[in-house]
C-alpha positions as CSV (number, residue, x, y, z in Angstrom):
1,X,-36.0,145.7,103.9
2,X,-35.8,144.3,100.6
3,X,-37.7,141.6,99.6
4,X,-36.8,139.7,96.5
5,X,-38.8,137.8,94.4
6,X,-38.0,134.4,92.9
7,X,-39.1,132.5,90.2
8,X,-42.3,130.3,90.5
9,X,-41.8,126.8,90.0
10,X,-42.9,125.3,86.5
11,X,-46.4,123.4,86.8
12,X,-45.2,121.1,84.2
13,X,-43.7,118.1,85.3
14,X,-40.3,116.6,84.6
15,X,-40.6,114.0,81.9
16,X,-40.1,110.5,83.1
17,X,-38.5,107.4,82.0
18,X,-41.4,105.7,79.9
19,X,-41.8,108.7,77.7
20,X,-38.3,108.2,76.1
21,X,-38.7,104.4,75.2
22,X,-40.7,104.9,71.9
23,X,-37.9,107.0,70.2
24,X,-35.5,105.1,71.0
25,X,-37.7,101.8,69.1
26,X,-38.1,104.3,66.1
27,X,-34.0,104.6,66.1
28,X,-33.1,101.0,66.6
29,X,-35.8,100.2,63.7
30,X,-34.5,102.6,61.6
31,X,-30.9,101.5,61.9
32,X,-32.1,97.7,61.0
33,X,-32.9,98.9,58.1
34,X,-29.9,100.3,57.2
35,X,-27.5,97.3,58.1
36,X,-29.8,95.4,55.6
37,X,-29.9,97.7,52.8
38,X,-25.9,97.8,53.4
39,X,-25.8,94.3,53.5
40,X,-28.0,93.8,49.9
41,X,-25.8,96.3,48.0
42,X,-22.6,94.6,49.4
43,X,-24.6,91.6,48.0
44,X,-24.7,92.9,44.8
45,X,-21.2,94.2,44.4
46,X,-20.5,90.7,44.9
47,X,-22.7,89.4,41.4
48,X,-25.9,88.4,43.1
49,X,-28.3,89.5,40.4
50,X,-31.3,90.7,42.1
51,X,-34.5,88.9,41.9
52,X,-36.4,91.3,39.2
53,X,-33.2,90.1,37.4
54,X,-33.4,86.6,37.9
55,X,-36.8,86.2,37.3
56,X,-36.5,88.1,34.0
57,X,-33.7,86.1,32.9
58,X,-35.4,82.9,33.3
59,X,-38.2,84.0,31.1
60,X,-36.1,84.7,28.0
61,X,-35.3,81.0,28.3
62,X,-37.0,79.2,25.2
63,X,-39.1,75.7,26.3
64,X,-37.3,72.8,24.2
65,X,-39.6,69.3,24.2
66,X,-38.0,66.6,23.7
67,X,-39.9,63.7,21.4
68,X,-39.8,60.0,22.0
69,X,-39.1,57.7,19.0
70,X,-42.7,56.7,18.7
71,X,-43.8,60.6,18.6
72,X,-42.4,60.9,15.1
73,X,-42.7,58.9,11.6
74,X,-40.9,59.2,8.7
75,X,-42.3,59.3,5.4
76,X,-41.8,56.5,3.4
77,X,-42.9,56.4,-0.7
78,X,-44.7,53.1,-1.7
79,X,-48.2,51.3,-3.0
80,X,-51.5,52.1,-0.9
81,X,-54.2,49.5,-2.1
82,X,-57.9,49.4,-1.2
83,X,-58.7,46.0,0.1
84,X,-62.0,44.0,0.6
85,X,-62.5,41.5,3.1
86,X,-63.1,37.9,1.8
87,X,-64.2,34.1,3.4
88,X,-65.1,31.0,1.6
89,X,-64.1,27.5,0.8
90,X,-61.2,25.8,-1.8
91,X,-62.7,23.6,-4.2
92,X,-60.9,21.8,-7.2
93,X,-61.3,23.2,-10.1
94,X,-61.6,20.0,-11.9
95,X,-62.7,16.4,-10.5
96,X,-64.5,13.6,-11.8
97,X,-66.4,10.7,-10.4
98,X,-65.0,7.2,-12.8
99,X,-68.1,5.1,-13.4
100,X,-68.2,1.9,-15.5
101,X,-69.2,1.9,-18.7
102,X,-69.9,-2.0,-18.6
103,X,-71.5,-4.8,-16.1
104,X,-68.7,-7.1,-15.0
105,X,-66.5,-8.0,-12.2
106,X,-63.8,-6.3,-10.8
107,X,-60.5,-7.7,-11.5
108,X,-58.1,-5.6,-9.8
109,X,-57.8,-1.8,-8.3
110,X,-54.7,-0.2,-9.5
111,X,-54.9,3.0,-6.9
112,X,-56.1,4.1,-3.4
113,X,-57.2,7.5,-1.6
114,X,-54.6,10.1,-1.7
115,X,-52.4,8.2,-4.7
116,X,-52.1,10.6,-8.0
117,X,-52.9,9.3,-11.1
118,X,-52.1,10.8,-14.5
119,X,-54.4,11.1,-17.1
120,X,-55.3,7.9,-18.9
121,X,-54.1,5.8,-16.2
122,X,-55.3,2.4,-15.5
123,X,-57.1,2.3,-12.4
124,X,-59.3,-0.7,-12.0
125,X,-59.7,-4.2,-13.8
126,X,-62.9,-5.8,-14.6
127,X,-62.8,-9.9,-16.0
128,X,-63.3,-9.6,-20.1
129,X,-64.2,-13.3,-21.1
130,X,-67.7,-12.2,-21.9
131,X,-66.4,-9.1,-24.1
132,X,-64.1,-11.6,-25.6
133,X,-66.3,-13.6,-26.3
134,X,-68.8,-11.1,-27.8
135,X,-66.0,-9.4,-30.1
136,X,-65.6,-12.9,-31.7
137,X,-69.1,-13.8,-32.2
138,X,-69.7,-10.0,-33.3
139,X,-66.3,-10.7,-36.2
140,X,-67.6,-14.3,-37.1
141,X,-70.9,-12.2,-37.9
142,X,-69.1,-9.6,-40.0
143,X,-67.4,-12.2,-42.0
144,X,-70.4,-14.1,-42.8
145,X,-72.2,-11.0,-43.8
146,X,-69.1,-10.3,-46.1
147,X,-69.1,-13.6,-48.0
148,X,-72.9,-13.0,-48.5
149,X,-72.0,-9.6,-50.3
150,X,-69.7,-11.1,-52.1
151,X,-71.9,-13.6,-53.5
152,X,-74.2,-11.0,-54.0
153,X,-72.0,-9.1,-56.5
154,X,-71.0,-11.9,-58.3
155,X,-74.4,-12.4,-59.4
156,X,-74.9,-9.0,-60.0
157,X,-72.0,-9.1,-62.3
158,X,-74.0,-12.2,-64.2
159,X,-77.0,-10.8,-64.2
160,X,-75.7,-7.4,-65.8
161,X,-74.0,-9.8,-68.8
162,X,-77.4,-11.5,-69.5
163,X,-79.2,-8.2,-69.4
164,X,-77.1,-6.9,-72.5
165,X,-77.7,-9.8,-74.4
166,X,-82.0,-9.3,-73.4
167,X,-81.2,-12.9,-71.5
168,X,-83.2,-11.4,-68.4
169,X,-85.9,-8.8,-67.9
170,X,-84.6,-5.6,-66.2
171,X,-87.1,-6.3,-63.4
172,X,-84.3,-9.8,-62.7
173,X,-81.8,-7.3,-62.4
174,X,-83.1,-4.7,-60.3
175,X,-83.6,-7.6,-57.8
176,X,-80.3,-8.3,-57.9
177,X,-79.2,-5.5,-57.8
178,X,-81.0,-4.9,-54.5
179,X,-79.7,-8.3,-52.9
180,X,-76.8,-6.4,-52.9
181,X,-77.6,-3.5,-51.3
182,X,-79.1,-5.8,-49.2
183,X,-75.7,-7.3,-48.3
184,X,-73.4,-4.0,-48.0
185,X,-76.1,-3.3,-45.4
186,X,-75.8,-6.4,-43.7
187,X,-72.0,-6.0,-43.5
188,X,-72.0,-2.8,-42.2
189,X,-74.5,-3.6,-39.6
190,X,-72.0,-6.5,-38.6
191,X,-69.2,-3.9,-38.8
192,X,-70.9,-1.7,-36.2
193,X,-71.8,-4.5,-33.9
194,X,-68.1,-5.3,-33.7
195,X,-67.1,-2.3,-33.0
196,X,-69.5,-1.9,-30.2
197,X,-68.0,-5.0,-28.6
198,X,-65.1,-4.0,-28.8
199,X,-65.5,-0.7,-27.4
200,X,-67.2,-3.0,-24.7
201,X,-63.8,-4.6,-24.4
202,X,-61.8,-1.8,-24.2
203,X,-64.1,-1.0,-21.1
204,X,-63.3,-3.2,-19.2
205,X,-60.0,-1.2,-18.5
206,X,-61.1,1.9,-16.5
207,X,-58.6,4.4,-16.7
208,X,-58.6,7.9,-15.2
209,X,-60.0,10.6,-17.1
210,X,-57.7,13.4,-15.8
211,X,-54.5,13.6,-13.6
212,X,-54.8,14.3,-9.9
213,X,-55.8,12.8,-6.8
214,X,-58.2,9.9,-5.7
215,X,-60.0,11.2,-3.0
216,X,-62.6,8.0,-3.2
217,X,-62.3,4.4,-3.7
218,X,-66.0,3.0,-4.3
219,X,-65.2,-0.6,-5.3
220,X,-63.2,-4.0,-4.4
221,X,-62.1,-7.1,-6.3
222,X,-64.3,-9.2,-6.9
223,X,-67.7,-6.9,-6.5
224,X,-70.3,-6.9,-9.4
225,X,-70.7,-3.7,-11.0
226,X,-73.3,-2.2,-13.7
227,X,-73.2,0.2,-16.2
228,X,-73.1,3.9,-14.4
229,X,-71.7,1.9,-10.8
230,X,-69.0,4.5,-9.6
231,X,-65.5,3.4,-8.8
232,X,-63.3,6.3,-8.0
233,X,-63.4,9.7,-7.3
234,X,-60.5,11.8,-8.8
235,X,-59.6,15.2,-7.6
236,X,-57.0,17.5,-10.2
237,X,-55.8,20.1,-6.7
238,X,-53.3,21.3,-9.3
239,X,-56.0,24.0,-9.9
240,X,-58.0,25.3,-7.2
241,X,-61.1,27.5,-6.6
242,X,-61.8,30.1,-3.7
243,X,-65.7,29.9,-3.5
244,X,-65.8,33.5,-1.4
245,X,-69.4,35.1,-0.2
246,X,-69.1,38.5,-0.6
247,X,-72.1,41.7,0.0
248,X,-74.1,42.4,-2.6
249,X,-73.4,46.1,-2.1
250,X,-69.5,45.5,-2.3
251,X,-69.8,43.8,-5.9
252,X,-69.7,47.0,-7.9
253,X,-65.8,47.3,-6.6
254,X,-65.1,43.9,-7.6
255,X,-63.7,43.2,-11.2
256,X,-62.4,39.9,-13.1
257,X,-58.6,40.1,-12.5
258,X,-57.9,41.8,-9.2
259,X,-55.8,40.2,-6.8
260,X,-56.4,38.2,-3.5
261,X,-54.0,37.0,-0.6
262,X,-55.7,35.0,1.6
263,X,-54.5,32.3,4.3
264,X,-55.5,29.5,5.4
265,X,-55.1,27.6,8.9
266,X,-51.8,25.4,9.7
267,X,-49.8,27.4,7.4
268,X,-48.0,29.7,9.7
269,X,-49.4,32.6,8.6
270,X,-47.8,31.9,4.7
271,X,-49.5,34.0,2.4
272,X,-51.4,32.6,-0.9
273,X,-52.5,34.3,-3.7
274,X,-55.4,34.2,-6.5
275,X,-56.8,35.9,-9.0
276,X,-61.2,37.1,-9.4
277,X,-62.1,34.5,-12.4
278,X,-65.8,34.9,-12.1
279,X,-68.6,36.4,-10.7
280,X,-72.0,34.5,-9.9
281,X,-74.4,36.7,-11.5
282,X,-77.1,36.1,-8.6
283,X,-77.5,36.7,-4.8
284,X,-77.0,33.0,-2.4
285,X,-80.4,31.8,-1.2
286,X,-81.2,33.3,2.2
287,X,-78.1,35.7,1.9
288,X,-77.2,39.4,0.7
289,X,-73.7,37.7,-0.6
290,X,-72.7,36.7,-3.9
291,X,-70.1,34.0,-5.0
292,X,-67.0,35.4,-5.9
293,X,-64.7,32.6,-7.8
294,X,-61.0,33.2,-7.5
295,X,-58.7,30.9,-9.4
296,X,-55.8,29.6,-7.1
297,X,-52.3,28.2,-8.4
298,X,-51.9,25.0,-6.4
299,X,-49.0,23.5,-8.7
300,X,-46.8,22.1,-5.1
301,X,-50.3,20.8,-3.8
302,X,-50.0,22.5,-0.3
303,X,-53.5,23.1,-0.1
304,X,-56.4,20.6,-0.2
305,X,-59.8,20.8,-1.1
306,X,-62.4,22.0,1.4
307,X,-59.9,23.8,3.5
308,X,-61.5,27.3,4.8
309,X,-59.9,30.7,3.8
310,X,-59.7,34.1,4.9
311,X,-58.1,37.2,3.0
312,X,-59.4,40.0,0.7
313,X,-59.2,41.4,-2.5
314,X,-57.8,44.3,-3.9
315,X,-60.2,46.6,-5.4
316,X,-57.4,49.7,-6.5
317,X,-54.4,50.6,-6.6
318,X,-52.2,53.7,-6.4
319,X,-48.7,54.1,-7.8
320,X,-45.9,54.5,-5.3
321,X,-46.7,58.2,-3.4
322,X,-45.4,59.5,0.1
323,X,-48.0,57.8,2.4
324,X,-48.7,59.8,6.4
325,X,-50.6,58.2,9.0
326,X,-54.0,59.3,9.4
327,X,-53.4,60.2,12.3
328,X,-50.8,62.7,11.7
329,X,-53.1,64.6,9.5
330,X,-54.7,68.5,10.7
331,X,-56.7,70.8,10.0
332,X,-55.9,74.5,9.2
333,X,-59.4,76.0,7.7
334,X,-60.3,74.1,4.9
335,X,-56.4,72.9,4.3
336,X,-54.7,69.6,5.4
337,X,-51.4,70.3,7.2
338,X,-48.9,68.4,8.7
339,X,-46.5,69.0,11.4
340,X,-42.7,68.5,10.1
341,X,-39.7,68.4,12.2
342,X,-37.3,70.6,10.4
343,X,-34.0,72.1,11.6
344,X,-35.3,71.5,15.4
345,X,-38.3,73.2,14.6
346,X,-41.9,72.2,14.2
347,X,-43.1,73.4,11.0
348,X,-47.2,73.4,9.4
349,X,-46.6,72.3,5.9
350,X,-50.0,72.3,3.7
351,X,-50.3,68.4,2.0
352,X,-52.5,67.6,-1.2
353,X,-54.3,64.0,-0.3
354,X,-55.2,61.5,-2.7
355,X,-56.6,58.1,-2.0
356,X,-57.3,57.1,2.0
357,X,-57.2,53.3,3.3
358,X,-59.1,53.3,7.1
359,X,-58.1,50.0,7.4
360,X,-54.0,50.8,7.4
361,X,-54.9,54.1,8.6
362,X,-52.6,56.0,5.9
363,X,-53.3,58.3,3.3
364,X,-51.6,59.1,-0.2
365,X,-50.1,62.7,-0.5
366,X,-50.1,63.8,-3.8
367,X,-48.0,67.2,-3.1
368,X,-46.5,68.6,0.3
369,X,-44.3,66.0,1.1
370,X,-41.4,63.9,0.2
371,X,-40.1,60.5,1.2
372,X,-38.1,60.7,4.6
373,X,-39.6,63.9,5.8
374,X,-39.9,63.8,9.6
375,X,-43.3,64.0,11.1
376,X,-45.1,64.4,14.1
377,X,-46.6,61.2,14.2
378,X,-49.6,62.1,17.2
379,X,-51.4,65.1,18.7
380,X,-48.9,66.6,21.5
381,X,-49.9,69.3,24.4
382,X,-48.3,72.4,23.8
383,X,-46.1,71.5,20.8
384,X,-47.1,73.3,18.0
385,X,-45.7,75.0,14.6
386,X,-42.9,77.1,15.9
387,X,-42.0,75.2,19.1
388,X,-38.6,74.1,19.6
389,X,-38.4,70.2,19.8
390,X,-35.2,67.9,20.3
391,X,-35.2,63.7,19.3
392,X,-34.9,61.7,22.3
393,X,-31.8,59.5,22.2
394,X,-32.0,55.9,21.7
395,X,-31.5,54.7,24.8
């Protein structure tokens, strides 16, 4: 009998279920993949640039910054002065204080306070029977000592006959002579006196010594004065004077001549003018200042006496230049610069400065620059020489 053999049964055992889930994972993952990388190229076939492109592409793009109105100044070509501050007080130039000459009483008074007078007007009255009276007792006096002279001469004249012909001694003669002189002296003395009273006369009409203004009015009718009694005050505002305190260490920039603008209160901010006439050649009491006199036209009479002032003078000069804020002003090494808006393009252009004013805050250029050259006016982040820049539109 035959006995037959068969194969052994493997000790391995079939695979099961679970082992076959991770492949399958792999696959599906792996044809994700796929779909999208289909789906990006059918992307791009349609013109989406990819984003290594776009990001590129945005880079080239050049910044453009846009100014404001008030970011920029144009250059303009005109005067730069240096000015120094000023305060003080008008003053006339000119006034007087009328006193009598003469005692009397007043008559009449002609003007009041804030009237003008012209020179040689009459202002005031005072009663003249006394200085009447004393011109006629003063030309009866002259007459009398006339009619003596005469006598005198005539008897000269005798004498000097009788003298010839040795009638008289020359001693007789000599004394009449000398009654003579005697007389002339007499006469003139009488002469004098008469003119004294009528000078005295003449006094009695007080006039005003100059034209302007009466600012005082010291007497009535009818009060007594005395010689030296004041009457009126009389201002000339015509001409005025700016007494202005200014420091001692300033005074070395100050010259006869130089210009001043100043106002004054109530005005509406109008503008006067003057000119330095004189400089006090000491320090005030108290004070590092000195007075500063600065002759003012006053010929409409706006301004009054004693009204304060405030201006300043100009102490130089410069003849009409490109002027640039100082504020638009850089520094490149030792140079000045400027930024200048050319062609949409901000350009460093090297200036040549001359004088400086703080006070305006501008500064001369002597060489870089002409009139209506556009400049950055300010400092601005990130703009600088090379950057493109655009106006903004007046809105």
């Amino acid at each position: 009998m035959k006995i037959e053999t068969l194969p052994l049964a493997s000790s391995t055992p079939p695979p099961s279920g679970r082992r076959w889930r991770k492949p399958r994972i792999a696959l599906l993952a792996l044809l994700a993949i796929a779909l999208a990388g289909g789906g990006w190229y059918a992307m791009k076939g349609k013109g989406a640039p990819p984003p290594a492109a776009a990001a590129g592409k945005k880079a080239d793009k050049p910044t453009v910054f846009e100014l404001a109105r008030n970011d920029v100044v144009t250059v303009e070509a005109r005067e730069l002065a240096l000015r120094l501050p000023l305060s003080g007080s008008l003053a006339p130039l000119a006034q007087a204080t009328v006193k009598s000459k003469v005692s009397g009483v007043v008559l009449a008074t002609t003007v009041r306070e804030g009237m003008n007078v012209a020179a040689g007007q009459v202002i005031a009255r005072l009663i003249d029977n006394d200085a009447r009276a004393r011109v006629a007792q003063q030309a009866a006096l002259l007459k009398e000592a006339s009619a003596r002279l005469a006598m005198a001469n005539k008897n000269e004249a005798n004498s000097q006959a009788l003298l010839k012909q040795n009638y008289i001694s020359q001693n007789s003669f000599d004394t009449t002579r000398n009654s003579v002189e005697l007389a002339q002296a007499a006469v003139d003395a009488a002469r004098a006196q008469l003119d004294l009273a009528r000078i005295a006369l003449n006094d009695t009409v007080i006039r005003a010594p100059l034209a302007g203004v009466v600012s005082k009015r010291y007497v009535q009718a009818g009060e007594k004065l005395s010689p030296d009694s004041p009457v009126m005050a009389i201002v000339d505002l015509q001409h005025l004077t700016l007494d202005a305190q200014v420091p001692a260490s300033d005074i070395p920039r100050v010259q006869v001549g130089q210009d001043v603008r100043f106002k004054v209160d109530g005005f509406d901010g109008r503008a006067f003018s003057g000119k330095v006439a004189r400089i006090n050649p000491t320090t005030e009491p108290g004070s590092r200042s000195m007075l500063v006199y600065i002759s003012v036209d006053n010929t409409d009479q706006l301004l009054r006496a004693g009204m304060f002032a405030k201006g300043d003078i100009t102490t130089r000069k410069s003849t009409p230049r490109p002027l640039v804020p100082l504020a638009a002003l850089r520094k490149d090494g030792a140079r000045d610069v400027v930024y200048r808006v050319e062609g949409g393009k901000v350009v460093a252009q090297p200036v040549e400065l001359g004088m400086r004013n703080l006070d305006e805050g501008m500064a001369e250029v002597v060489a870089g620059v002409e009139a209506g050259a556009v400049l950055l006016a300010v400092p601005l982040d990130g703009v600088k020489p090379g950057s493109a820049v655009k106006l903004a539109k007046k809105g």
